[in-house]
C-alpha positions in Angstrom: -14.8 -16.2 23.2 -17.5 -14.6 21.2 -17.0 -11.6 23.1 -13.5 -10.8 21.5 -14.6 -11.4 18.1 -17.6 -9.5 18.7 -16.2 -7.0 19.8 -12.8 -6.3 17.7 -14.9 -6.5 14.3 -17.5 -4.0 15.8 -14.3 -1.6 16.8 -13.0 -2.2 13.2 -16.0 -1.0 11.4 -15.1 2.6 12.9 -11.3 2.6 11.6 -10.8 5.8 10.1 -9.7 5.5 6.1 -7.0 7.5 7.2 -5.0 4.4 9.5 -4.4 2.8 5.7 -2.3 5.9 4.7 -0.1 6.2 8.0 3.2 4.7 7.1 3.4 3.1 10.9 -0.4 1.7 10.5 -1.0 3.0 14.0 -4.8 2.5 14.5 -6.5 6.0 16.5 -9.9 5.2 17.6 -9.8 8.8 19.9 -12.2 10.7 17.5 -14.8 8.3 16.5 -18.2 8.6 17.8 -19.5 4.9 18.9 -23.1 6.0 19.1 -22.6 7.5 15.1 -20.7 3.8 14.3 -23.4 1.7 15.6 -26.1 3.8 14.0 -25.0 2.8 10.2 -23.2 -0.5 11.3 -26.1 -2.8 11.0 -26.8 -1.3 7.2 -23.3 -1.7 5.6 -22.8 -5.0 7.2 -26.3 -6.2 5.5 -25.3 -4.6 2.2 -21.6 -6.0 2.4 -20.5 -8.9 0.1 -19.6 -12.2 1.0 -15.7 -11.4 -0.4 -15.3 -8.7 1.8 -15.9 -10.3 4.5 -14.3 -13.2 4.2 -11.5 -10.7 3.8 -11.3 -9.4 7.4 -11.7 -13.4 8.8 -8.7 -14.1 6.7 -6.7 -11.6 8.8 -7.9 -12.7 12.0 -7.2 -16.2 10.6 -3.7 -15.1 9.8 -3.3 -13.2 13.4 -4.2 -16.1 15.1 -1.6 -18.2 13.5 1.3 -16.3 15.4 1.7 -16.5 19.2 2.6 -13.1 19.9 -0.6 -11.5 18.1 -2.8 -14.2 18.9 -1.9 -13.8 22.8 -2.7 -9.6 22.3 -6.2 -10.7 21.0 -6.8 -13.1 23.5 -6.5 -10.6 26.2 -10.3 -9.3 24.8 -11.6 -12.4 26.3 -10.8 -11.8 29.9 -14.0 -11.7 32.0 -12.5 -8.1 33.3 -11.4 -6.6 29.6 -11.8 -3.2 28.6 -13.8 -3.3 25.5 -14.5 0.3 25.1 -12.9 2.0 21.8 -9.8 3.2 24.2 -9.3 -1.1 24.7 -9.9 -2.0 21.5 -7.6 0.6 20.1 -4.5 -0.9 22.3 -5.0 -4.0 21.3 -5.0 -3.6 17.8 -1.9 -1.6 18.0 -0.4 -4.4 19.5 -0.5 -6.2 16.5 2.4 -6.6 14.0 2.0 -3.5 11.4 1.5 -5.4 8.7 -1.4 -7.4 10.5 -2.9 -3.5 11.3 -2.6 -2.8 7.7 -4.8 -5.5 6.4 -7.2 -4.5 8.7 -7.8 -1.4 7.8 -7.4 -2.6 4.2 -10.4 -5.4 5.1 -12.6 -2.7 7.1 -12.9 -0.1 4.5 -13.5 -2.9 1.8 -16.2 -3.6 4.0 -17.4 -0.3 4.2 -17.2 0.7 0.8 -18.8 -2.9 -0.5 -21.5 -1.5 2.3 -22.5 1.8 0.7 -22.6 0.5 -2.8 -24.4 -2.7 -2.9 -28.0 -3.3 -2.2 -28.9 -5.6 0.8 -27.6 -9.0 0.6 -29.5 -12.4 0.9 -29.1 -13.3 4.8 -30.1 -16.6 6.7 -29.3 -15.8 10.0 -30.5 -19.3 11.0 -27.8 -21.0 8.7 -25.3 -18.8 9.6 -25.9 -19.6 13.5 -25.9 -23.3 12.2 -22.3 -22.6 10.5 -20.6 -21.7 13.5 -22.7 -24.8 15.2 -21.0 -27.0 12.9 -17.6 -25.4 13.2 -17.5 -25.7 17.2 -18.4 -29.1 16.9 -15.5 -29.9 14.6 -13.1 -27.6 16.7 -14.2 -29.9 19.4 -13.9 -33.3 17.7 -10.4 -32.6 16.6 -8.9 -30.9 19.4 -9.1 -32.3 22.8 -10.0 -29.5 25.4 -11.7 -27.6 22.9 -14.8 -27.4 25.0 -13.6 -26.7 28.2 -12.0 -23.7 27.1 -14.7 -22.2 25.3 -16.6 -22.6 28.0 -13.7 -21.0 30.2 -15.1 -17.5 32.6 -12.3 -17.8 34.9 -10.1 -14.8 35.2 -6.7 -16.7 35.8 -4.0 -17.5 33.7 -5.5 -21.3 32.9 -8.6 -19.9 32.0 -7.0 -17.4 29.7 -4.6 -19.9 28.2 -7.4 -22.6 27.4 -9.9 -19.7 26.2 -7.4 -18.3 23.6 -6.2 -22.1 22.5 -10.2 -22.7 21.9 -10.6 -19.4 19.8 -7.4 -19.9 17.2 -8.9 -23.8 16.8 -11.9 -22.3 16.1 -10.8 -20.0 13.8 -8.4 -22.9 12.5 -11.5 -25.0 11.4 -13.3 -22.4 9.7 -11.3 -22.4 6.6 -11.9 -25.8 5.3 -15.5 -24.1 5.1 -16.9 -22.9 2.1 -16.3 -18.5 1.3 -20.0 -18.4 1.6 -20.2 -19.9 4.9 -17.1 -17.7 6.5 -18.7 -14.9 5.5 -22.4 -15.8 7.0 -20.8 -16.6 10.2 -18.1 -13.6 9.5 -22.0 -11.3 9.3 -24.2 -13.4 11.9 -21.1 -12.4 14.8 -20.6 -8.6 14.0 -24.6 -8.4 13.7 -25.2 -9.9 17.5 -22.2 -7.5 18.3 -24.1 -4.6 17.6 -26.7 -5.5 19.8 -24.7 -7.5 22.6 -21.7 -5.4 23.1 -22.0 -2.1 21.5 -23.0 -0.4 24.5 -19.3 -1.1 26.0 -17.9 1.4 23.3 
């Protein structure tokens, strides 16, 4: 499950400024150069405020609420998924437009917050702690929680019970405190860089 949120966040950091001004919000990934994107990721995420990203988990929070969008996300999760900036591309233009809008509206707040601000405290052992504490809630409350998270299977159980694990997830992290969103929000798109930006 990781994967997906890794990996969507990492591919939002590259959205173009211009995909805010297109009337359609239709997100073009075509032109961006991963290997530039991961070279100045790691810096703005460091330098980005907690606000900011709390922003972008409130529109994954919001996109996981519907069943259409959260089922397009989901796909990302499958063992086989195409997580290269092609992938990540179709999948968040299978998203409602208004979903693609605050996207790009979160990403470049993101960015901008990024090249501005100087470095920001970071815990990276809290924040790991924060999503500790939110997976054992997710599983405390919601029966199945665990076997779906832990779900590699390729087949349409797997894929339902891994997508039901990652909106609960995503569900419990806003009784949390903005602070706390936003470390686990940093801590994910950090291990990103390093765990999955090679599939770009």
């Amino acid at each position: 499950m990781r994967a997906f949120l890794l990996s969507l966040i990492l591919a939002c950091l590259a959205l173009p400024a211009a995909a805010q001004q297109r009337q359609a919000y239709e997100i073009d990934l075509s032109g961006i150069d991963a290997a530039m994107v991961l070279a100045g990721a790691e810096d703005v995420l460091l330098r980005a405020g907690d606000r900011e990203l709390d922003g972008l988990y409130q529109v994954v929070l919001d996109a996981s609420k519907s069943e259409e969008e959260s089922r397009e996300l989901c796909r990302l999760f499958d063992p086989s998924a195409d997580r290269s900036l092609a992938g990540l591309q179709r999948a968040a233009n299978a998203l409602g437009s208004q979903s693609r809008a605050r996207f790009a509206a979160a990403v470049l707040a993101i960015g901008m917050a990024g090249m501005q601000n100087p470095p920001q405290p970071w815990d990276p052992a809290a924040a790991d702690q924060v999503l500790r504490r939110a997976g054992v809630t997710a599983m405390l409350i919601h029966e199945g929680f665990s076997v779906g998270i832990a779900a590699t299977g390729d087949d349409p159980g797997s894929r339902q019970a891994r997508c039901r694990s990652f909106r609960q997830l995503v569900d419990v992290l806003q009784d949390f405190e903005l602070h706390e969103r936003a470390a686990a929000a940093r801590y994910l798109m950090l291990e990103g860089l390093t765990r999955y930006g090679g599939e770009l």
